[in-house]
Every structure is written in C-alpha cells, then in structure tokens.
N, CA, C and O atoms as a GROMACS GRO file, in nm:
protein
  428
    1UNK      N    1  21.981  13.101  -3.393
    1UNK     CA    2  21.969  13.135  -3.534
    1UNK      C    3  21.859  13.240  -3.548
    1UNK      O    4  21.768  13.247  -3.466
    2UNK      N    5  21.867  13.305  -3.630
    2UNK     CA    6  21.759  13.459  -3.665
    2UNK      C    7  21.597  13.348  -3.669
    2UNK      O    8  21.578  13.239  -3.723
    3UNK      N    9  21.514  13.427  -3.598
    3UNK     CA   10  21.393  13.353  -3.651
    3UNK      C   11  21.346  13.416  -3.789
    3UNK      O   12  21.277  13.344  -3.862
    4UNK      N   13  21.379  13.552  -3.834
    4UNK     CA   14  21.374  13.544  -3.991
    4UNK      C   15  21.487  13.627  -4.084
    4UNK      O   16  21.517  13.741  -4.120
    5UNK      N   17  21.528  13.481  -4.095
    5UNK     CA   18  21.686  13.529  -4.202
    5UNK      C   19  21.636  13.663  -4.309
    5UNK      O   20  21.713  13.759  -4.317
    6UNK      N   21  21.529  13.664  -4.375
    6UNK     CA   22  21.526  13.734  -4.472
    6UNK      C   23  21.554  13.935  -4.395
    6UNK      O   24  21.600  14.037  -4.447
    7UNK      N   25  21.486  13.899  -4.234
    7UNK     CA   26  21.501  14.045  -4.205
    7UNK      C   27  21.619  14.056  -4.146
    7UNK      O   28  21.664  14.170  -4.160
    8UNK      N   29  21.685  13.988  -4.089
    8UNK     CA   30  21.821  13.951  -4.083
    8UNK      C   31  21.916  14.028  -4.193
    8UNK      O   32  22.000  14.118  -4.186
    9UNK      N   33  21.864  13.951  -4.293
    9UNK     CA   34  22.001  13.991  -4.434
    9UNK      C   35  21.976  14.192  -4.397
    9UNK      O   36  22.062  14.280  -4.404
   10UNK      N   37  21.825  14.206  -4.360
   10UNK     CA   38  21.812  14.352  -4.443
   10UNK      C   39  21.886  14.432  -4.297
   10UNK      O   40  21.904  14.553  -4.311
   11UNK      N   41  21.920  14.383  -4.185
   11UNK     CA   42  21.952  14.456  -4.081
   11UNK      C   43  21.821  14.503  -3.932
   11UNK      O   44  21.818  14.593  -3.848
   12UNK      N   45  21.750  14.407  -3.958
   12UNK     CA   46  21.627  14.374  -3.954
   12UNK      C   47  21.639  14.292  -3.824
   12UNK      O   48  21.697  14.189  -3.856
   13UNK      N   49  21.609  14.289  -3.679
   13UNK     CA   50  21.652  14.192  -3.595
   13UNK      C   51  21.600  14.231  -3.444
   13UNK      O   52  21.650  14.226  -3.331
   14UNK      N   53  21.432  14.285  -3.517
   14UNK     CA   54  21.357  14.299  -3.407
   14UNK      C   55  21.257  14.162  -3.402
   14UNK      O   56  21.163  14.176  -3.324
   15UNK      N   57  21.262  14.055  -3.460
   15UNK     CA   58  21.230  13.937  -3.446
   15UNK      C   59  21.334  13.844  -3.337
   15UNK      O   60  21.314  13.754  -3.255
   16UNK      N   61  21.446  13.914  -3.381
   16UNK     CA   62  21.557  13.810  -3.278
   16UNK      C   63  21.567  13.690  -3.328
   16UNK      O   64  21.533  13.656  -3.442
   17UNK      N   65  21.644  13.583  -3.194
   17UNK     CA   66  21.686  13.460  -3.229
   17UNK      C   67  21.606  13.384  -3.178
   17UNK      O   68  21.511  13.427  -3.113
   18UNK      N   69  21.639  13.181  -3.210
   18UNK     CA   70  21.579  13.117  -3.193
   18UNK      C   71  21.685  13.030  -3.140
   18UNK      O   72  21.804  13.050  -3.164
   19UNK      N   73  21.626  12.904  -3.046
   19UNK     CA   74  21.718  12.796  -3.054
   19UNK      C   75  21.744  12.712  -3.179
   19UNK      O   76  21.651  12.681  -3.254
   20UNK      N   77  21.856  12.678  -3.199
   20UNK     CA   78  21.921  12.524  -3.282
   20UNK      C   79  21.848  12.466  -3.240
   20UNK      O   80  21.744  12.477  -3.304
   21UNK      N   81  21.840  12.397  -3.152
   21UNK     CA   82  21.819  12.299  -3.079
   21UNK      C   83  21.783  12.300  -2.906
   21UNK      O   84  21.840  12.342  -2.805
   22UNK      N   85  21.645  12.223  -2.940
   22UNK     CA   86  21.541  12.247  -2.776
   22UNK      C   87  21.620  12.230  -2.699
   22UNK      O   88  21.740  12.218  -2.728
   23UNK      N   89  21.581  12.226  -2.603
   23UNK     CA   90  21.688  12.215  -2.473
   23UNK      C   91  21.586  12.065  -2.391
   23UNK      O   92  21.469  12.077  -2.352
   24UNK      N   93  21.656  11.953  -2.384
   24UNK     CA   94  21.638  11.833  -2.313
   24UNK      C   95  21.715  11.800  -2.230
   24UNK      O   96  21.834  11.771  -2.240
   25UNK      N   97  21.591  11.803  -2.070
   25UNK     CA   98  21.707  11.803  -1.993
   25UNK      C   99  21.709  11.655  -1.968
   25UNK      O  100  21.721  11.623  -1.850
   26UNK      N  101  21.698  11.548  -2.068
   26UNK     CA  102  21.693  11.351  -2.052
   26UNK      C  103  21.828  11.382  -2.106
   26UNK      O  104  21.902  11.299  -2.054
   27UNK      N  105  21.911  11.476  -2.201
   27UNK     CA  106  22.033  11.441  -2.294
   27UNK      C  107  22.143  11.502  -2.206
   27UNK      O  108  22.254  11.456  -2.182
   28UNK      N  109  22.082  11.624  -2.160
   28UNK     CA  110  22.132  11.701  -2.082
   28UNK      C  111  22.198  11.812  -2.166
   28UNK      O  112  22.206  11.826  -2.288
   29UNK      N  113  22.238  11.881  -2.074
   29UNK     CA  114  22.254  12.069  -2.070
   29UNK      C  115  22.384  12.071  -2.016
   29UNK      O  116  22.449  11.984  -1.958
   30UNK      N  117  22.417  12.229  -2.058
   30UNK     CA  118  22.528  12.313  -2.022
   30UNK      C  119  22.519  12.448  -2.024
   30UNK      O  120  22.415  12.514  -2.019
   31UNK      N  121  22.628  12.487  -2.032
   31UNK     CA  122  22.628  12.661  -2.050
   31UNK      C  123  22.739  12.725  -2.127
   31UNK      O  124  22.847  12.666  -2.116
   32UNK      N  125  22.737  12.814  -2.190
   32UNK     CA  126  22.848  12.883  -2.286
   32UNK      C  127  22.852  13.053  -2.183
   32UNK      O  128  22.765  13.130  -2.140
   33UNK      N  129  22.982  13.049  -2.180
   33UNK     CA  130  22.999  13.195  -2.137
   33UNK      C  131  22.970  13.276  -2.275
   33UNK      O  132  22.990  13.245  -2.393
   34UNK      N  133  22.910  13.404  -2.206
   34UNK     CA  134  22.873  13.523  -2.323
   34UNK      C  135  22.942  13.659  -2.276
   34UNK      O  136  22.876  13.747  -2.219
   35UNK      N  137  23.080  13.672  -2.304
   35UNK     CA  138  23.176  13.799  -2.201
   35UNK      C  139  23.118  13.915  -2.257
   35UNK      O  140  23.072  13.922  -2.372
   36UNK      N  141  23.120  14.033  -2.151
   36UNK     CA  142  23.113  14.172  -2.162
   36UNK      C  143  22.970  14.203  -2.246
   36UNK      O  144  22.970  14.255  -2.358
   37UNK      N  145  22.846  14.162  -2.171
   37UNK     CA  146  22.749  14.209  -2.269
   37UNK      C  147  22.649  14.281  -2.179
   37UNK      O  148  22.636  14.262  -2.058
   38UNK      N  149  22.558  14.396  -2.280
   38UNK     CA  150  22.451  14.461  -2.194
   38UNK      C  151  22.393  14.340  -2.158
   38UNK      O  152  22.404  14.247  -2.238
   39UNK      N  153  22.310  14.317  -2.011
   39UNK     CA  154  22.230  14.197  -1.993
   39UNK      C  155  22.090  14.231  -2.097
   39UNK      O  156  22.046  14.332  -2.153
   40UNK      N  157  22.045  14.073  -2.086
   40UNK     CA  158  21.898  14.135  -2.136
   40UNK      C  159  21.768  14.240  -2.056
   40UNK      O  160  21.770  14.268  -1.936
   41UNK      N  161  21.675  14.281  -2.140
   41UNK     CA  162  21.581  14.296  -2.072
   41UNK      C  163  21.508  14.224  -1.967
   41UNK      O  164  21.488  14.104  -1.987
   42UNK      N  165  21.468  14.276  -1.865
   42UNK     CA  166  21.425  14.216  -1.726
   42UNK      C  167  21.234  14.181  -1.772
   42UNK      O  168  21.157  14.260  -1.716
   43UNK      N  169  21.178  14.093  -1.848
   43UNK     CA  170  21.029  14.052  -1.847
   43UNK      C  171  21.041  13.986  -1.793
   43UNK      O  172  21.005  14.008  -1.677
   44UNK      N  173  21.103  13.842  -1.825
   44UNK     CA  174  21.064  13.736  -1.708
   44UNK      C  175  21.158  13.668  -1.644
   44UNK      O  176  21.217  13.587  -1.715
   45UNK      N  177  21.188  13.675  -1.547
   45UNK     CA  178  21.352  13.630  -1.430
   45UNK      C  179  21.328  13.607  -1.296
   45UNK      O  180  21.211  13.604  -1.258
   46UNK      N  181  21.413  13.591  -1.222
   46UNK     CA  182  21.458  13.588  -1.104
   46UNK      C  183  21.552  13.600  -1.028
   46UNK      O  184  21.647  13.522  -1.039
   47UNK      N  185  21.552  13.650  -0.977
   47UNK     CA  186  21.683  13.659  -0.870
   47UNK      C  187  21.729  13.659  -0.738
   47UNK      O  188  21.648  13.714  -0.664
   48UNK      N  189  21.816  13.624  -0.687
   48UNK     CA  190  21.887  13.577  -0.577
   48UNK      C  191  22.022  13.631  -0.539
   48UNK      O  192  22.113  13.549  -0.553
   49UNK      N  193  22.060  13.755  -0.491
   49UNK     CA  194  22.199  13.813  -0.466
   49UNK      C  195  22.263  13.729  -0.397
   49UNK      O  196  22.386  13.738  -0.404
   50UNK      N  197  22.199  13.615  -0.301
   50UNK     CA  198  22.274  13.555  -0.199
   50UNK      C  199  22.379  13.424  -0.244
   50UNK      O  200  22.479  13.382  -0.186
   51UNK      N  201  22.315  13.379  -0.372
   51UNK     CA  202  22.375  13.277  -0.465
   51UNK      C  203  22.526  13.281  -0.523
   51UNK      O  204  22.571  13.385  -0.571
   52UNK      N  205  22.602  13.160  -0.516
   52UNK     CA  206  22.738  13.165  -0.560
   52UNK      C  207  22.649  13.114  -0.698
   52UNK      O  208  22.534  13.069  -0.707
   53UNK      N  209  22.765  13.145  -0.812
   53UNK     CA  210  22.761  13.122  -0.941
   53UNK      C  211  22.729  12.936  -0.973
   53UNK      O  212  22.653  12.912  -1.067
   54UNK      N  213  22.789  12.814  -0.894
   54UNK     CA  214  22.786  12.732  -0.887
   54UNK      C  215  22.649  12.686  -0.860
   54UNK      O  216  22.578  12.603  -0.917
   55UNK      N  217  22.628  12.776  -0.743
   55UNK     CA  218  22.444  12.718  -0.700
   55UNK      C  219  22.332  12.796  -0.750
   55UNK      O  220  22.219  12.785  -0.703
   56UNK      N  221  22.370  12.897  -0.871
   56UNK     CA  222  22.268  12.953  -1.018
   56UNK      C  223  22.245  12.816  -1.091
   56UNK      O  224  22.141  12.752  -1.107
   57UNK      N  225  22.382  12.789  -1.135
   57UNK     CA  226  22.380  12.674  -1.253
   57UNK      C  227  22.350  12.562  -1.208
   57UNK      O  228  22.355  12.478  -1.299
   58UNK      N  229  22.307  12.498  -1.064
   58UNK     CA  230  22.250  12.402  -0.989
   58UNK      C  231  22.070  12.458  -1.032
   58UNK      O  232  21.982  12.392  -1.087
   59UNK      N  233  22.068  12.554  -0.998
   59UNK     CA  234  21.912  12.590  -0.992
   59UNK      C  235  21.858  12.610  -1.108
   59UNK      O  236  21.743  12.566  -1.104
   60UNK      N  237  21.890  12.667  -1.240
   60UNK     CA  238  21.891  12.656  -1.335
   60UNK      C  239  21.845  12.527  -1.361
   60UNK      O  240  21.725  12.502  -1.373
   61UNK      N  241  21.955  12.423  -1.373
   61UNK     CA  242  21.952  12.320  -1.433
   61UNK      C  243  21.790  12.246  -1.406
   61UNK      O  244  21.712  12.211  -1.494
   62UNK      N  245  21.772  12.237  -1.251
   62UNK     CA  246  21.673  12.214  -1.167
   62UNK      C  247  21.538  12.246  -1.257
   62UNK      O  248  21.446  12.165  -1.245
   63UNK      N  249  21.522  12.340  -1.334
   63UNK     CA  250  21.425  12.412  -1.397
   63UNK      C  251  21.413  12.305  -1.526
   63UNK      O  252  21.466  12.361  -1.623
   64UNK      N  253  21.373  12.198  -1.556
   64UNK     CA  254  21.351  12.148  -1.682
   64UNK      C  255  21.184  12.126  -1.736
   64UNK      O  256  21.154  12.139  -1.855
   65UNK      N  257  21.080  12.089  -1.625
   65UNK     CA  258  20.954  12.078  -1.662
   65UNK      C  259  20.914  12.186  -1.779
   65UNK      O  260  20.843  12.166  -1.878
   66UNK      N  261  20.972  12.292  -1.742
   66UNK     CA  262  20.889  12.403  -1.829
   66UNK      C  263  21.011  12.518  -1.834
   66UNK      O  264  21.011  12.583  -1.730
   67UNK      N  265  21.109  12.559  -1.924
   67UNK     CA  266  21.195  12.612  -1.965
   67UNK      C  267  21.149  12.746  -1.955
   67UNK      O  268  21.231  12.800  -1.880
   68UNK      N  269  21.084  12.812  -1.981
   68UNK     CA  270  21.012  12.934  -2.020
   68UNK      C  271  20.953  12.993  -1.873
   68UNK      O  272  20.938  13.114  -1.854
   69UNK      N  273  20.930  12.912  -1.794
   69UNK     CA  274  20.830  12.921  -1.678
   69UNK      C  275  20.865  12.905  -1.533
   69UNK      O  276  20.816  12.950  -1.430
   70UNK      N  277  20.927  12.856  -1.549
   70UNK     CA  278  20.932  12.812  -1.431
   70UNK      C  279  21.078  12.865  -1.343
   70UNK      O  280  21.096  12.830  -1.226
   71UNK      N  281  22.905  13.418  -0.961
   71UNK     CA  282  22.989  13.503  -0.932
   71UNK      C  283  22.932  13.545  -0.779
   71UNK      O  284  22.941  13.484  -0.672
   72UNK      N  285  22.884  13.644  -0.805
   72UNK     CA  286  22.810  13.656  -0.668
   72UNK      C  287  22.626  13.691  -0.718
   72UNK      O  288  22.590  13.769  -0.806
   73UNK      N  289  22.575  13.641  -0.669
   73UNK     CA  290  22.407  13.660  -0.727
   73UNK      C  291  22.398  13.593  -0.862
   73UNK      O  292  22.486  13.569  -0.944
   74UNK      N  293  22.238  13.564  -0.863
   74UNK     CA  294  22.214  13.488  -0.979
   74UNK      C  295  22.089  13.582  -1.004
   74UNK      O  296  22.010  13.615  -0.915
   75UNK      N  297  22.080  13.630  -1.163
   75UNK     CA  298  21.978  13.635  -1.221
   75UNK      C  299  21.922  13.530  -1.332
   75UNK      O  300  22.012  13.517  -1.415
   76UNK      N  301  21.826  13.463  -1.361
   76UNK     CA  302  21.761  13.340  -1.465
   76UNK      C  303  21.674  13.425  -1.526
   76UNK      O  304  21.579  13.487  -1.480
   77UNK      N  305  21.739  13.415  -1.686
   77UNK     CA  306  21.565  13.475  -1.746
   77UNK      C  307  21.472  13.333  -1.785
   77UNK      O  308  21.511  13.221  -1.754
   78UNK      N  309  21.416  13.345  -1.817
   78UNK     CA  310  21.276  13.235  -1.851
   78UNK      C  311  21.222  13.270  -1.951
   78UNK      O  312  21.140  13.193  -2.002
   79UNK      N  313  21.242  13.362  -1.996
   79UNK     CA  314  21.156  13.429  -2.177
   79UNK      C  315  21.273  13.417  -2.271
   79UNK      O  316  21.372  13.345  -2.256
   80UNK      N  317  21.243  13.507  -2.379
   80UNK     CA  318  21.319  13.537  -2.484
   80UNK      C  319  21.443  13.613  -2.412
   80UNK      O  320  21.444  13.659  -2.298
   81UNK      N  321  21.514  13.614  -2.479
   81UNK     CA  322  21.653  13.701  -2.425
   81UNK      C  323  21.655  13.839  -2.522
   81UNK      O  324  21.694  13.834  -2.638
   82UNK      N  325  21.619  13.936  -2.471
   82UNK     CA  326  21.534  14.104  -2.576
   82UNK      C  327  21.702  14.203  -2.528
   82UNK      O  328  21.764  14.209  -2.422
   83UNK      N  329  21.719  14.252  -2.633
   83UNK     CA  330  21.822  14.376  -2.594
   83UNK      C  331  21.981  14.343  -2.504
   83UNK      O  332  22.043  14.401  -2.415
   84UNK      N  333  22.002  14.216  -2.586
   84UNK     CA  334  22.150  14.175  -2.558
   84UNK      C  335  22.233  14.251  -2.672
   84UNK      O  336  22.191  14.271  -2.786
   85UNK      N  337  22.380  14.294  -2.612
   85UNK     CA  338  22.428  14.426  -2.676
   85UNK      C  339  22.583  14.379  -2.625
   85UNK      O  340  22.601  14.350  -2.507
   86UNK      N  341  22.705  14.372  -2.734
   86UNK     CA  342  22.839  14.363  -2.717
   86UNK      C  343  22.872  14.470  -2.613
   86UNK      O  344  22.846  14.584  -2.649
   87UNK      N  345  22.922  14.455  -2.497
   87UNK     CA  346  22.962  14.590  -2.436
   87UNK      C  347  23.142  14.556  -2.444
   87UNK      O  348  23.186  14.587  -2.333
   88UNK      N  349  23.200  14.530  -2.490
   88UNK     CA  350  23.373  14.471  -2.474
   88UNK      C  351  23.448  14.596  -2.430
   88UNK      O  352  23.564  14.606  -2.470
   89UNK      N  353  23.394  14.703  -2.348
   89UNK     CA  354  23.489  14.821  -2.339
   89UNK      C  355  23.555  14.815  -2.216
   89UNK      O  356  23.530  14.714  -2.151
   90UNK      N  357  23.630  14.893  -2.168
   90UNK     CA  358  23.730  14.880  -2.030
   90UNK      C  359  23.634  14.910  -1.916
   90UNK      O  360  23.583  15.018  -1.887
   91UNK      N  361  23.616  14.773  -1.848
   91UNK     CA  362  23.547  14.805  -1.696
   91UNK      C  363  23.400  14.707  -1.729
   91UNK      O  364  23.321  14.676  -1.640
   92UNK      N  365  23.389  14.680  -1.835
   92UNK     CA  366  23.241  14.611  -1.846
   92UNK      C  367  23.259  14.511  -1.776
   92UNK      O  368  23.379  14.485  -1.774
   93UNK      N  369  23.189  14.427  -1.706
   93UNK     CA  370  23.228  14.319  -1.647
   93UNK      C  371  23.106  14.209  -1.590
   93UNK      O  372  23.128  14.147  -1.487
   94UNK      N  373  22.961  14.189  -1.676
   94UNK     CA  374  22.877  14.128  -1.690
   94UNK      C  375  22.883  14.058  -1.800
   94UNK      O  376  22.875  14.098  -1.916
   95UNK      N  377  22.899  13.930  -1.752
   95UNK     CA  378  22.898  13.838  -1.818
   95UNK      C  379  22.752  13.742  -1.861
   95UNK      O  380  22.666  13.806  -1.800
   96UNK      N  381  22.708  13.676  -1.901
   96UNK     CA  382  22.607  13.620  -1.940
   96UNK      C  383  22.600  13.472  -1.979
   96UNK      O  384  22.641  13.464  -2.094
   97UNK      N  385  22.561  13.332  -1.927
   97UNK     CA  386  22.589  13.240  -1.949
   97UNK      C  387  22.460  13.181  -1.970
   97UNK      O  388  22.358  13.161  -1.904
   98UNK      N  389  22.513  13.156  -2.110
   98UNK     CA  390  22.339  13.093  -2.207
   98UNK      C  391  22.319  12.959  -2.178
   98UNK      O  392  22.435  12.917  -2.179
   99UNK      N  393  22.227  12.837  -2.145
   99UNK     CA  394  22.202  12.741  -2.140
   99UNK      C  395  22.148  12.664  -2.255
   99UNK      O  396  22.037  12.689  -2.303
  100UNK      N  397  22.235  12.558  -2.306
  100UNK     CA  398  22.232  12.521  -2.447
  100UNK      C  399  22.174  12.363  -2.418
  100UNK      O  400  22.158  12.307  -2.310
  101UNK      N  401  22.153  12.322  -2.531
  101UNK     CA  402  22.170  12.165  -2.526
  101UNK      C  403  22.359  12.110  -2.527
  101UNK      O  404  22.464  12.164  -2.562
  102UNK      N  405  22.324  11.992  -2.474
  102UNK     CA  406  22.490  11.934  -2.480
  102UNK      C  407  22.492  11.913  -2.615
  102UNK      O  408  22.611  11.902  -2.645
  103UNK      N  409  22.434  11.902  -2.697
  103UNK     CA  410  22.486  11.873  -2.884
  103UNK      C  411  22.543  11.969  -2.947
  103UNK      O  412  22.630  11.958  -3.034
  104UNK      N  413  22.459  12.135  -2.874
  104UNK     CA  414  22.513  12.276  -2.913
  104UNK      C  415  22.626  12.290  -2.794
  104UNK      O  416  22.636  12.401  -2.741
  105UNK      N  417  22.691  12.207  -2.759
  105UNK     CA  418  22.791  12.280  -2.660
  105UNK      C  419  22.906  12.218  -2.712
  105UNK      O  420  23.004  12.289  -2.733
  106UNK      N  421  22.913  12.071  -2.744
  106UNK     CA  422  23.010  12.041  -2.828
  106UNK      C  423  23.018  12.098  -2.937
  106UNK      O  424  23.136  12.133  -2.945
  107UNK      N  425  22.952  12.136  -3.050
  107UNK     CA  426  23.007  12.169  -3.164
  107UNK      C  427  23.141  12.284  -3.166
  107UNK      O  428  23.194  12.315  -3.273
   0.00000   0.00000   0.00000
C-alpha cells in the first residue's frame, strides 16, 4: 500500500510502498510472481548465479530473524524495493517474486 496516499492521489510515489501485513515467519510465508518487470535497485541484496530458483526460495525463507538484514541464479533484496517498473514488452523476461505473508497470499 502507498506509504502516503495523499502523494499517491497527486502522482507523487517517491515515498513508495509499504507492507499490508509484516511478514511472520511462526504463520508462515510465500511468494507472488511479479511478470516482466525492471528489477529493483541494487542497495541491499545478494546473490548467487549458482542457485536453482527452488533453492532461492529455500534461502529466502531461511532469512526470518531480521527481514531487512540479513530459474537460474538468485538475487534477495533485504531493503525497500526502489525503481520497480512494468516492462510487459516482447523479450522482457525478468520476473520478480515478492515474499508476502500467507494471509496476503490467500486473499
């Protein structure tokens, strides 16, 4: 959700988003595919080219003490997600898979 609707309404959306809902990993977690998008900015991540997609979302998950901190290759951001951008054109083919709470994955 916008962290401020009011700059939001005006087109305003250098504040960005926020979570719905924290992420607990006692309730547990998932992931939503996000197709064809610029990735975010690279501040805080990691990465691993050697990783199948299966053993990202193993390692990921692994990460619960401190959320913020702590296909073929895996990149993890750990910050805000800055300069995510619709790319849906012919040939884009970075995908992006957000880690939600399970309450935001059912809805």
């Amino acid at each position: 959700m916008p962290r401020s609707q009011e700059d939001w309404k005006e087109l305003a959306w250098s504040k960005g988003c926020a979570r719905k809902t924290p992420l607990d990993c006692r309730k547990g977690e998932g992931f939503v595919k996000v197709a064809a998008v610029k990735l975010p900015d690279l501040l805080e991540f990691s990465s691993n080219k050697n990783m199948s997609l299966k053993e990202c979302k193993r390692a990921c998950l692994k990460n619960c003490s401190d959320v913020r901190n702590g296909g073929s290759g895996c990149l993890m951001w750990f910050g805000d997600l800055i300069d995510i951008r619709d790319q849906s054109v012919k040939g884009s083919d970075q995908d992006l898979y957000m880690r939600l709470s399970a309450s935001e994955i059912s809805k």
